[in-house]
SETORMI-217578 format. One record per residue (C-alpha): y, z, x. Coordinates in pm, 1 decimal, always signed. Example, Ala and Ser with C-alpha at 12.3 -4.5 7.8 and 13.67 -1.06 7.14 Angstrom:
2
{{-450.0,+780.0,+1230.0}}
{{-106.0,+714.0,+1367.0}}
END
This chain:
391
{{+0.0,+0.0,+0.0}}
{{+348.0,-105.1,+116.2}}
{{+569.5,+222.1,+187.3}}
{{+925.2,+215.9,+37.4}}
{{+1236.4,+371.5,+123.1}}
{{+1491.3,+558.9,-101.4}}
{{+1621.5,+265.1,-329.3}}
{{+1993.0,+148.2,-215.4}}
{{+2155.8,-53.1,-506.2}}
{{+2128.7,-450.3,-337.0}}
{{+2429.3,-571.9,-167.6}}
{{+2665.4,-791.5,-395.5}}
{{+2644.0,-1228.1,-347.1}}
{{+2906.8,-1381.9,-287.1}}
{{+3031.2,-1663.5,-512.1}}
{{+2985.3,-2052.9,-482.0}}
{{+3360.1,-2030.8,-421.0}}
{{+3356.9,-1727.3,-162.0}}
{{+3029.2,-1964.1,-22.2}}
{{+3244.1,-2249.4,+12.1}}
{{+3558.6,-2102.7,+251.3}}
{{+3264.5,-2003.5,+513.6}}
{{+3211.7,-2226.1,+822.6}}
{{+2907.5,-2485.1,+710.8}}
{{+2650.5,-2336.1,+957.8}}
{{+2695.3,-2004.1,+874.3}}
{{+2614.2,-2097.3,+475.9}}
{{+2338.6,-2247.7,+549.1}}
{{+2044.4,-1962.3,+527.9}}
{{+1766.0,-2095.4,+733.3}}
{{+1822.7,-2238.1,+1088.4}}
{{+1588.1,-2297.9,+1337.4}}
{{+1563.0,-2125.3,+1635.7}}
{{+1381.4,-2103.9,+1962.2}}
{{+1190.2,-1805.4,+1862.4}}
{{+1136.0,-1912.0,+1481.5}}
{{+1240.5,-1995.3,+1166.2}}
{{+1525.3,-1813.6,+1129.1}}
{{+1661.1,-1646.5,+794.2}}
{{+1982.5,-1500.6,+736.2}}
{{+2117.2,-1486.5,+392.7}}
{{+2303.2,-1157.6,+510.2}}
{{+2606.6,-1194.3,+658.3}}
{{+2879.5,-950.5,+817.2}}
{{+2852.4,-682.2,+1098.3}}
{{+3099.4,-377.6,+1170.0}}
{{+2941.4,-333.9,+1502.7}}
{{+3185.7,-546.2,+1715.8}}
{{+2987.9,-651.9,+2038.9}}
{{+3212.9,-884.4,+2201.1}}
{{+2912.0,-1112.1,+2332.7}}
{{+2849.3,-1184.2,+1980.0}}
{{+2679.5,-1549.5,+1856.2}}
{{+2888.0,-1464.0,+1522.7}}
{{+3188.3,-1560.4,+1718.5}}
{{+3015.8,-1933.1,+1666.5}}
{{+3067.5,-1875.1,+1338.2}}
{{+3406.8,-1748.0,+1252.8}}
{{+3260.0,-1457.6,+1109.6}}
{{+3342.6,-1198.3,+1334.0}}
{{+3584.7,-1089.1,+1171.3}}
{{+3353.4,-1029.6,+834.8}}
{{+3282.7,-691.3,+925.3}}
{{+3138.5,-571.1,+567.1}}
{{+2803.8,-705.6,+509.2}}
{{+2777.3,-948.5,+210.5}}
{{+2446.9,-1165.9,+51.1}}
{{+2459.1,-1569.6,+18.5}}
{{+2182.3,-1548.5,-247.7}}
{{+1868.2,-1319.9,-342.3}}
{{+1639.3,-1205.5,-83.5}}
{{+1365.6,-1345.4,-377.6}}
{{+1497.8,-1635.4,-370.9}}
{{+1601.6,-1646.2,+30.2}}
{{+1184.4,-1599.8,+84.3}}
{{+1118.4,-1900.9,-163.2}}
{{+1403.7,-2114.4,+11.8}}
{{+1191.3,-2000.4,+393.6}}
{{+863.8,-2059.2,+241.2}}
{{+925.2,-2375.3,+102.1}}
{{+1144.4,-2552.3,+370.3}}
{{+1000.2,-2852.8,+550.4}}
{{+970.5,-2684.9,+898.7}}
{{+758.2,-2429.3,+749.8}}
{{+380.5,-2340.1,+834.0}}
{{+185.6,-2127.5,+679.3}}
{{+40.7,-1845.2,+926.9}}
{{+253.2,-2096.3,+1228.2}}
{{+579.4,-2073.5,+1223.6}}
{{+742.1,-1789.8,+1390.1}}
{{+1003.4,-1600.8,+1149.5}}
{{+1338.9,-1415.6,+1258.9}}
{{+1506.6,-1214.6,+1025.0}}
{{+1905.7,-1179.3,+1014.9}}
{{+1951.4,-1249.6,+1386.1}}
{{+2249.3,-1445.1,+1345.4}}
{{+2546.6,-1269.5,+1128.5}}
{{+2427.2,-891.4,+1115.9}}
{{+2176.2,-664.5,+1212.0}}
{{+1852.3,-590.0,+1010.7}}
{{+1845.3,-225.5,+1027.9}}
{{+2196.9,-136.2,+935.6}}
{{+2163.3,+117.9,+646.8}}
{{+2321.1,-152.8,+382.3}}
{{+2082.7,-413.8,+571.1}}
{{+1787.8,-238.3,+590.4}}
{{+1679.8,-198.9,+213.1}}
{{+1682.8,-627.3,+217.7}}
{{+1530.7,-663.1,+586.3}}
{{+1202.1,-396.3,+429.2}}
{{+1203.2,-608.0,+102.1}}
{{+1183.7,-964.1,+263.0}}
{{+886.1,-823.2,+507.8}}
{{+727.7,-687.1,+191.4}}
{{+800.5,-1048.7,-3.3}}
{{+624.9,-1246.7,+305.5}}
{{+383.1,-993.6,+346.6}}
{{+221.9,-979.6,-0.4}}
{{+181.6,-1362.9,+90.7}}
{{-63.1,-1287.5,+299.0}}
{{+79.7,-1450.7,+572.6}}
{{+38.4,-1420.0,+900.7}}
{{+302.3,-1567.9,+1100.4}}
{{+512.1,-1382.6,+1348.8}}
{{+788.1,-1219.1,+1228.9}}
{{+1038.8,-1112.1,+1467.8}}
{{+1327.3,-781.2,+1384.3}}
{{+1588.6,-794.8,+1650.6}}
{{+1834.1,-430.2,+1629.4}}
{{+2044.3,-222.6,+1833.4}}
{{+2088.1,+27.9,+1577.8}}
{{+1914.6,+333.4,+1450.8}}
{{+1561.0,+354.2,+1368.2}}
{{+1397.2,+663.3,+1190.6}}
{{+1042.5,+778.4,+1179.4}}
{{+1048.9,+702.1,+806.3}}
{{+1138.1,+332.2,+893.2}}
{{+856.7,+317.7,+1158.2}}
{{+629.7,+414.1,+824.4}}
{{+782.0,+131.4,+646.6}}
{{+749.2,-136.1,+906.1}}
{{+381.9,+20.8,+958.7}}
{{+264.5,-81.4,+661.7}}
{{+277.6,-416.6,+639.3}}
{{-103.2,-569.4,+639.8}}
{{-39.5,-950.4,+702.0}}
{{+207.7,-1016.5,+891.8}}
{{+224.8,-1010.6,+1278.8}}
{{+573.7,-756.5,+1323.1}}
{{+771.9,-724.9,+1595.1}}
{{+1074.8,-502.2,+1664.5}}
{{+1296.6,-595.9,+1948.8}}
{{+1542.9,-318.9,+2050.1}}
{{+1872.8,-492.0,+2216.7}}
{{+1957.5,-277.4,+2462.6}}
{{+2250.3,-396.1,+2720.5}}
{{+2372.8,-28.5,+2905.4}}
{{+2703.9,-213.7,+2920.7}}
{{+2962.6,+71.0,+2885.6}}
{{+3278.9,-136.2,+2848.1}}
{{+3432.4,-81.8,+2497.5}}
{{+3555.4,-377.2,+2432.2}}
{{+3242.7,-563.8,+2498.4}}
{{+3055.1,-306.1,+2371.5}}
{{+3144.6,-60.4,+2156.8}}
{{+2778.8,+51.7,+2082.7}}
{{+2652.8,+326.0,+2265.2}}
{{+2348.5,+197.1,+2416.1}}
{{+2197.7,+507.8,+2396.3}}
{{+2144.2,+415.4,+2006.9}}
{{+1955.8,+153.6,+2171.4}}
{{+1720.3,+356.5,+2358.8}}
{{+1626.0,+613.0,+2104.0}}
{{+1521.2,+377.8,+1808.1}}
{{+1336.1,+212.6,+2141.1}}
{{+1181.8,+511.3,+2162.3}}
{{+1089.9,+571.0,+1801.9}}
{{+959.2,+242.3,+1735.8}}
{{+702.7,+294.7,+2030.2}}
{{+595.7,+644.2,+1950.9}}
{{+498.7,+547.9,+1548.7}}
{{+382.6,+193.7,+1657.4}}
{{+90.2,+114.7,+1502.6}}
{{+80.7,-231.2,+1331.4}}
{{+397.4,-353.3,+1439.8}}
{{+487.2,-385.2,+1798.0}}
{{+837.9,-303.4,+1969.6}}
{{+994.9,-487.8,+2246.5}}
{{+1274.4,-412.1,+2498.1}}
{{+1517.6,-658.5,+2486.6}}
{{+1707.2,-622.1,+2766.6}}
{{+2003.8,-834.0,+2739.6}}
{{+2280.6,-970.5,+2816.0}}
{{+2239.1,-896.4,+3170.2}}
{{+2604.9,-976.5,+3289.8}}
{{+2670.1,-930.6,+3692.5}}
{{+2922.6,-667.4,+3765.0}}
{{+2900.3,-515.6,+3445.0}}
{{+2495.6,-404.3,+3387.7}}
{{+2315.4,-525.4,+3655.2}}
{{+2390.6,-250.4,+3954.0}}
{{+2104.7,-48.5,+4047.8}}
{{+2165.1,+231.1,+3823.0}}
{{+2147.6,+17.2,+3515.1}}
{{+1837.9,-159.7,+3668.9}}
{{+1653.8,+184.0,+3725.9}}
{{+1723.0,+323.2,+3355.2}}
{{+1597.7,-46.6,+3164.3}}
{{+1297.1,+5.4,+3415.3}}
{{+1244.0,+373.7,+3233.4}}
{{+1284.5,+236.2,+2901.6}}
{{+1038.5,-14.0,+2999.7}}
{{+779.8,+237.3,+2945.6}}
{{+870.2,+280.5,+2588.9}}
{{+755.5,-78.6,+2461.1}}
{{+450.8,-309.0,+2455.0}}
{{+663.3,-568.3,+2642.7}}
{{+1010.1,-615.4,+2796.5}}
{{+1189.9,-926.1,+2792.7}}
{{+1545.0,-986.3,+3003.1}}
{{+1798.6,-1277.7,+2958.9}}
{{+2113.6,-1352.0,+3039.4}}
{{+2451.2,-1414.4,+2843.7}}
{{+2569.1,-1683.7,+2614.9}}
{{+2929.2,-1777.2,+2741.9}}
{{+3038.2,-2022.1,+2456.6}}
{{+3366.8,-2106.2,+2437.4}}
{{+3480.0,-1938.7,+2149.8}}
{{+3307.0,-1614.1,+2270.5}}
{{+3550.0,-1677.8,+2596.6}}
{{+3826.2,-1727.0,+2371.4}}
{{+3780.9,-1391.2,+2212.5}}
{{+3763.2,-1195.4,+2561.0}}
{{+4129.4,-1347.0,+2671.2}}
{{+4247.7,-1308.2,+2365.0}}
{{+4161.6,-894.0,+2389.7}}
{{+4237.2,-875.1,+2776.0}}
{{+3809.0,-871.2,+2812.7}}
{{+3741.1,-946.9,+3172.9}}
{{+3575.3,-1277.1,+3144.4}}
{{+3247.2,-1325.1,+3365.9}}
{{+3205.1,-1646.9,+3439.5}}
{{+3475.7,-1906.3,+3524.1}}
{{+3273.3,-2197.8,+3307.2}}
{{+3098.1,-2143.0,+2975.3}}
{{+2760.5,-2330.7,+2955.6}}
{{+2548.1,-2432.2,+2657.8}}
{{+2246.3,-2224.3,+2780.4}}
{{+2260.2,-1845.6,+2829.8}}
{{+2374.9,-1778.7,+3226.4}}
{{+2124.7,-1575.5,+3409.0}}
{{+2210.2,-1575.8,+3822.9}}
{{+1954.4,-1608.5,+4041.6}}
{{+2086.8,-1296.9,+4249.3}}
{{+2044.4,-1103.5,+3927.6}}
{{+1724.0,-1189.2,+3855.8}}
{{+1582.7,-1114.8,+4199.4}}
{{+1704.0,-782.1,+4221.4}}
{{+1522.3,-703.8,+3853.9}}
{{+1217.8,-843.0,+3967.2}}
{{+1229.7,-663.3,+4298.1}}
{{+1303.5,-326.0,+4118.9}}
{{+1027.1,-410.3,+3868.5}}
{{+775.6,-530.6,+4144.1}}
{{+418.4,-285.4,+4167.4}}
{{+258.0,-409.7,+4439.5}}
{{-36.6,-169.3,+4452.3}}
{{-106.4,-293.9,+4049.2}}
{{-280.6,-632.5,+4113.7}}
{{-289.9,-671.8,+3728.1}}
{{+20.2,-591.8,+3641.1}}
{{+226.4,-661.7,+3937.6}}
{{+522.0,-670.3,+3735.5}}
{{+458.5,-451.3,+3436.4}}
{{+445.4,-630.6,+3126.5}}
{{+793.7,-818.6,+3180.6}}
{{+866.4,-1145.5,+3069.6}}
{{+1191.0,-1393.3,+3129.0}}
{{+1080.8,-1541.4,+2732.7}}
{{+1149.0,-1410.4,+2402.3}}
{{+822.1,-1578.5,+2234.0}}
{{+619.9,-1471.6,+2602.6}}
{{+682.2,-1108.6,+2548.3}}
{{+609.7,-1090.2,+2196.9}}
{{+290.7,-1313.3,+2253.3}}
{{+162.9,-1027.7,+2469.1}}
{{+246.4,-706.1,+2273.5}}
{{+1.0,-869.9,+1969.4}}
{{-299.1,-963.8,+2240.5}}
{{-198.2,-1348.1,+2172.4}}
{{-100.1,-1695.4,+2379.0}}
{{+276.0,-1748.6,+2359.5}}
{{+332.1,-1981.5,+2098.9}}
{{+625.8,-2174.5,+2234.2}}
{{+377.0,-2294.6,+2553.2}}
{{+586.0,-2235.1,+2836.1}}
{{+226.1,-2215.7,+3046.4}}
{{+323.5,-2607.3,+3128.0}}
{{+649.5,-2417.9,+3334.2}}
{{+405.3,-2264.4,+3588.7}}
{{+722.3,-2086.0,+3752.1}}
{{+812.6,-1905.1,+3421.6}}
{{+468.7,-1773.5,+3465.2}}
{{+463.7,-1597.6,+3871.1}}
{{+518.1,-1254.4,+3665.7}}
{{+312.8,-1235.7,+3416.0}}
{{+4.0,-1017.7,+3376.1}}
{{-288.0,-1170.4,+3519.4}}
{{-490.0,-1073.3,+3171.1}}
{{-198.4,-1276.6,+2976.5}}
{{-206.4,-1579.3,+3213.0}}
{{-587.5,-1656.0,+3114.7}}
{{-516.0,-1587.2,+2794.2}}
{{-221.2,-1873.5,+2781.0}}
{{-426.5,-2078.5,+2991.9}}
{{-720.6,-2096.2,+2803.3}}
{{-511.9,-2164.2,+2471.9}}
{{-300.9,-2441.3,+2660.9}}
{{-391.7,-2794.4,+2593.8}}
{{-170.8,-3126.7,+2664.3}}
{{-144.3,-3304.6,+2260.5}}
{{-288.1,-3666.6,+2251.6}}
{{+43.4,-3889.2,+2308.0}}
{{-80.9,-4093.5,+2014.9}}
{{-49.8,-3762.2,+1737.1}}
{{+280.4,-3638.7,+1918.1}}
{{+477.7,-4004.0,+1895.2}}
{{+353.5,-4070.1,+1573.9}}
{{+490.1,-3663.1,+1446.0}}
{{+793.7,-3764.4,+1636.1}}
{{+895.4,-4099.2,+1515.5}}
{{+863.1,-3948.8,+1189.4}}
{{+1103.2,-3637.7,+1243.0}}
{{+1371.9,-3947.0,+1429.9}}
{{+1300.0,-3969.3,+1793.1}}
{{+1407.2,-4286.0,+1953.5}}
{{+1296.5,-4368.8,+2292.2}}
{{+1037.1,-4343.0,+2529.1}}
{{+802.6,-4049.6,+2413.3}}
{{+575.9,-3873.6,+2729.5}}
{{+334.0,-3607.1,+2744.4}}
{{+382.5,-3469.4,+3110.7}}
{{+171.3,-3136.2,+3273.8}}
{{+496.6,-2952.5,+3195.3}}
{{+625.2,-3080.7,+2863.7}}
{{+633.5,-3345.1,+2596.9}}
{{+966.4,-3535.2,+2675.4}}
{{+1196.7,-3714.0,+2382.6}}
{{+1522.8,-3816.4,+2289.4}}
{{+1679.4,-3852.7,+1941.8}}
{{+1566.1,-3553.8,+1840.5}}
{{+1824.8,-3210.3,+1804.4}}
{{+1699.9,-2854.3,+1847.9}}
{{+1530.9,-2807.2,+1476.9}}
{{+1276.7,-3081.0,+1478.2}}
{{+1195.9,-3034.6,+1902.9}}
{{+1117.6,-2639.7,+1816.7}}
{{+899.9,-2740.1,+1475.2}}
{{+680.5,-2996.2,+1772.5}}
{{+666.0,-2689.2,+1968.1}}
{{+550.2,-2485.1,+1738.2}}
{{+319.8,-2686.8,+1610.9}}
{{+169.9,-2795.6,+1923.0}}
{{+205.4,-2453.7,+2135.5}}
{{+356.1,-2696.5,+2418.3}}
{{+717.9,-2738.8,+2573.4}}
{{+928.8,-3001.3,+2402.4}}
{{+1252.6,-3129.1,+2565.3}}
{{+1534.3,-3345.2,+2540.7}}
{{+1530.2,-3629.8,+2799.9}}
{{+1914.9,-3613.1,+2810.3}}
{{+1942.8,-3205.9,+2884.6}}
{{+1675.4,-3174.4,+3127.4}}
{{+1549.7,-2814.9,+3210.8}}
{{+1572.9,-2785.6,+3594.4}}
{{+1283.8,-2596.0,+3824.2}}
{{+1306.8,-2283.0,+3801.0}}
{{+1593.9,-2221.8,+3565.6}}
{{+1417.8,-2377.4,+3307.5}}
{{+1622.4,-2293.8,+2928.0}}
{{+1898.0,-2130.6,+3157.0}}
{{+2232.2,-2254.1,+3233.1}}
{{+2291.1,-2377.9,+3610.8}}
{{+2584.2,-2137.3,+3676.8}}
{{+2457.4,-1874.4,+3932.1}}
{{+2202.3,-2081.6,+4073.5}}
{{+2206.2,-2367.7,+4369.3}}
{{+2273.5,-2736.8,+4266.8}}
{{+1949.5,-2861.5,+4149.3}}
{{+1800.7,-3087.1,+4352.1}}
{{+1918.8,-3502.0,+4327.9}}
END
């Protein structure tokens, strides 16, 4: 039997009119993402990171949290859309324009699990917070049958107000919750964004390394620099970290080596890093005992951390697609071009992020754009921070 919370009366919809003054994307409910199939018929956030994607948007300044539709109907509009698979398609849950367990949030976030759930599906569902998480929650998100849960705790130790004005110490005790009553969801340190000069020194490395041990995986990424999110930190006096925004999130390769130096167990041959990850869908893949389902196996360097257990287990469930099956699903989602199959990735053009991560997804390989290549050993990062790839 599902577990329920107190009831909290739903949040009001806005209006085809209110609808109609927001920016297109952010009205639409269902974007695909990287990690899933993304819902977010929530919108509006009072917690005022200045890293924000909501920035994207225009909707930081939509502080009070506000419904485009039903979650009834927002689970009908996921379940029916065209990228959609049945126990496939990875799921996120209000990742864009709030966070899923603020206490007006939360009632919806519990409800649409419960909707998918009593499905009887079993795709992944991924729950990305930085805010608080209570035992009674943990009994909640426990008892879910179907589904394959996972909580990722956001956790930056960034202590700068104006970037972040939540005290990542919120952070680290849901973390902490979420571990200790974990028992058919899984939690995940998300350690991000990892900004040089701001998080990164060894202090901040040392106390995400003790967290570490309060989670079935940890993943770490950098920082989406998008204009508009530079925009914002001149316009409030924010000390801007890069000189140059990029399209992919900035991750420097100094950064990263010290991390995976700090991280590095040398006398654990299994585990030489601990279960750490550089990808969202790798670390996930782990904490449920699974292959990662977005195939990044074919980017052998993504994999020189992994757990030796998880590497066979990826392996073994990594197989190149016959060329004929992936043009013909291609030319029929609008990919122009050449179409390859390579030992690394299946390589189109014509085709924008949705219908590249549905291939993915459905093929458990890499699929990339010919015209925004992903260079060795950056691969899905931006080049900033790292030497000029090779001609």
């Amino acid at each position: 039997m599902t577990a329920v919370i107190r009831a909290r009366r739903p949040l009001p919809i806005l209006t085809t009119e209110q609808i109609a003054t927001l920016k297109p994307e952010l009205a639409e409910v269902i974007e695909y993402r990287k990690s899933g199939l993304s819902l977010n018929h929530i919108i509006g956030c009072p917690l005022e990171c200045g890293y924000c994607v909501r920035h994207l948007f225009d909707n930081f300044g939509l502080k009070t949290p506000r419904a485009l539709m039903s979650d009834e109907d927002a689970v009908q509009l996921l379940t029916g859309h065209h990228y959609f698979r049945a126990h496939k398609t990875p799921i996120q849950l209000f990742n864009r324009a709030t966070d899923p367990m603020l206490p007006v949030v939360k009632p919806h976030t519990f409800n649409v699990l419960r909707l998918l759930d009593e499905q009887g599906l079993t795709n992944h569902v991924l729950v990305i917070t930085r805010w608080r998480v209570t035992p009674e929650d943990c009994a909640v998100l426990n008892s879910y049958r179907h589904i394959k849960l996972t909580v990722l705790v956001t956790h930056s130790g960034i202590d700068h107000p104006g970037i972040e004005p939540v005290d990542s110490a919120i952070a680290a005790a849901s973390l902490k919750t979420l571990f200790e009553h974990a028992k058919t969801y899984r939690t995940v340190l998300y350690w991000r964004p990892i900004v040089p000069g701001l998080n990164d020194s060894d202090a901040h490395i040392a106390r995400a390394l003790e967290l570490s041990q309060h989670a079935h995986a940890t993943v770490f990424t950098g920082l989406f620099f998008r204009d508009e999110i530079a925009a914002y930190y001149r316009e409030n006096g924010l000390p801007e970290p890069y000189q140059d925004t990029a399209r992919r999130k900035i991750m420097p390769e100094e950064s990263e080596q010290r991390i995976l130096r700090a991280f590095h167990r040398p006398e654990n041959a299994e585990l030489p890093w601990g279960p750490l990850f550089r990808k969202t869908s790798c670390g996930v893949a782990y904490a449920h005992g699974e292959a990662d389902y977005n195939g990044h196996y074919g980017i052998r360097e993504l994999c020189d951390i992994c757990p030796l257990a998880q590497l066979k287990l990826c392996k073994d469930a990594w197989q190149a697609p016959d060329l004929a099956t992936v043009t013909r699903e291609a030319r029929a989602l609008g990919a122009v071009g050449d179409i390859e199959v390579t030992d690394r990735a299946i390589i189109v053009e014509g085709l924008n992020e949705p219908p590249r991560y549905s291939l993915q997804h459905a093929f458990g390989y890499q699929v990339h754009d010919r015209t925004k290549p992903h260079h060795y050993r950056r691969h899905g990062r931006a080049d900033l921070g790292w030497p000029a790839p090779a001609a």
